[in-house]
TIRODO-105217 format. One line per 10 residues: number of its first residue (from 1); their letters; for each residue x, y, z of C-alpha. Coordinates in steps of 0.02 Angstrom, whole numbers, always signed. Each point is the difference from the previous one (the first is absolute). Layout:
! residues N
NUM> A> X/Y/Z | ...
This chain:
! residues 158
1> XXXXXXXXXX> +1351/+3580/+6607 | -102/+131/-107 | +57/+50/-189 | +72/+163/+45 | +111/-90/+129 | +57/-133/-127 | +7/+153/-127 | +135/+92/+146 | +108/-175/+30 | +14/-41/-208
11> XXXXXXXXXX> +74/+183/-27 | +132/-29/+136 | +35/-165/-56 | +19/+71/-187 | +123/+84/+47 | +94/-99/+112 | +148/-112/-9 | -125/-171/+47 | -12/-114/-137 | -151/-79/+71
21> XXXXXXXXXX> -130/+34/+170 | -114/-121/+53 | -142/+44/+133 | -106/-108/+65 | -157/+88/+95 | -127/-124/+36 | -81/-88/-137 | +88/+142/-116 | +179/-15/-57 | +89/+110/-128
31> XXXXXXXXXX> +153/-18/-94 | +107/+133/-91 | +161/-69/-86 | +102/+86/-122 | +130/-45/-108 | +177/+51/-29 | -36/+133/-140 | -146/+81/+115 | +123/-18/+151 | +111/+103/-73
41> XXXXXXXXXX> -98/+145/-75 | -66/+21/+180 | +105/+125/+20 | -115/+119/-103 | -132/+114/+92 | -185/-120/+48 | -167/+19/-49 | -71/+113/+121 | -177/-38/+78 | -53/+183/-99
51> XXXXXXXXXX> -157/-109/-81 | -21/-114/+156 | -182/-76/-6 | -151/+102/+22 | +92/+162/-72 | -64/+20/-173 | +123/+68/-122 | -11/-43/-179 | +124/+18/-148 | +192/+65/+57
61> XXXXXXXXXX> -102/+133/+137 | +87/-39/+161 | +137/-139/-73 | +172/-20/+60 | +140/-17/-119 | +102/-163/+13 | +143/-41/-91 | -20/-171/-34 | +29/-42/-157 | +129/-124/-4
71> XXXXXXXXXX> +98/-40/-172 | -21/-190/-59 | +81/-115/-93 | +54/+34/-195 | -121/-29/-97 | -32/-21/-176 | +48/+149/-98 | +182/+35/+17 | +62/+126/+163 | -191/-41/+56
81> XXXXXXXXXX> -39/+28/+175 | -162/-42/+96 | -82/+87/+128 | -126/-120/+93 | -116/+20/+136 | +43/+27/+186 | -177/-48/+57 | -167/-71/-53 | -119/+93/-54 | -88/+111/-130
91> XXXXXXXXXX> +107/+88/-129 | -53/+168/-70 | +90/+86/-138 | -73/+151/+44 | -36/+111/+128 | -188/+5/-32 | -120/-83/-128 | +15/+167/-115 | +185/+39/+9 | +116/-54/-108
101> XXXXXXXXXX> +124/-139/+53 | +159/+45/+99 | +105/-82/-134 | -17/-63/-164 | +112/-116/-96 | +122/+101/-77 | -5/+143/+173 | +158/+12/+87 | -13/+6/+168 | +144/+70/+128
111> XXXXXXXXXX> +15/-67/+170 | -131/+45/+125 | -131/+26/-140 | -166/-106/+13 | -27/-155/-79 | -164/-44/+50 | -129/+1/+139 | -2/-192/+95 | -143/+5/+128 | -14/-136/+129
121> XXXXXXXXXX> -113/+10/+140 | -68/+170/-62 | +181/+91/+22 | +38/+62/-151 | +201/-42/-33 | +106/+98/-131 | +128/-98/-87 | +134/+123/-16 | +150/-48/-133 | +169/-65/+99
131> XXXXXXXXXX> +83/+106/-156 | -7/+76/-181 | -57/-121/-100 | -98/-12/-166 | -168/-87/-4 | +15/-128/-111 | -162/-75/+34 | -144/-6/+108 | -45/-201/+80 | -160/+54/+86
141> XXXXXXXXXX> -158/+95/-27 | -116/+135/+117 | -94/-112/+104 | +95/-178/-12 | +11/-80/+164 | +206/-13/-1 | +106/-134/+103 | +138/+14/+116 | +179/-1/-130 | -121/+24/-154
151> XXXXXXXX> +89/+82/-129 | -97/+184/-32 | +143/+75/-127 | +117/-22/-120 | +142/+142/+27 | +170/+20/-94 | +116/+91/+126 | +41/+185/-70
């Protein structure tokens, strides 16, 4: 099993209804689980292979838009909202080292704007806001390697 193949079989199981796959090839085995919260935001539109390995696209050039941001829990300040990370990988606030940030704190955002740039396996991801909201804070900064369910934002619902 080569990367692009894995790449091909983790973008239909994204966005699938399986809450976990295990393959066993050989010596190699592979497991993809997912829980309830990425279960049901399956339903939004993949991560497309646009970036697949060996194509060389840099900054948002060639990205697909995902809506994946996925509000969280309450937080701290009062009518808080999170928005945390779909995937791992490396958040950027901007769309290249020289432009200014996508949003601010303080930058009200209305659904489908981006968020951010999340790039995993050199496919650059744009996480698009779920609805208008106002940035109450930002959780990460341009080039932090981010976790799955990390919390990125901190939005008040407008």
């Amino acid at each position: 099993m080569n990367d692009e193949s894995i790449l091909k079989l983790m973008d239909k199981f994204s966005v699938s209804d399986m809450a976990e796959l295990d393959i066993h090839e050989g010596a190699l085995r592979i497991i993809f689980r997912k829980d309830a919260a990425v279960r049901a935001a399956s339903a939004a539109p993949a991560v497309s292979a646009a970036a697949a390995p060996g194509n060389k696209t840099s900054g948002a050039q060639g990205a697909d838009a995902v809506r994946l941001g996925l509000p969280g829990a309450v937080s701290g300040s009062a009518g808080a909202e999170t928005i945390t990370s779909p995937i791992v990988g490396t958040f950027y606030a901007a769309p290249g080292p020289d432009a200014p940030a996508y949003v601010r704190a303080g930058s009200k955002v209305t659904a489908g704007d981006t968020l951010c740039i999340l790039e995993a396996m050199k496919m650059m991801n744009h996480l698009e806001a779920e609805f208008d909201c106002e940035i109450l804070s930002a959780k990460a900064a341009s080039g932090d390697l981010v976790e799955y369910n990390q919390v990125l934002f901190e939005v008040k619902r407008l």
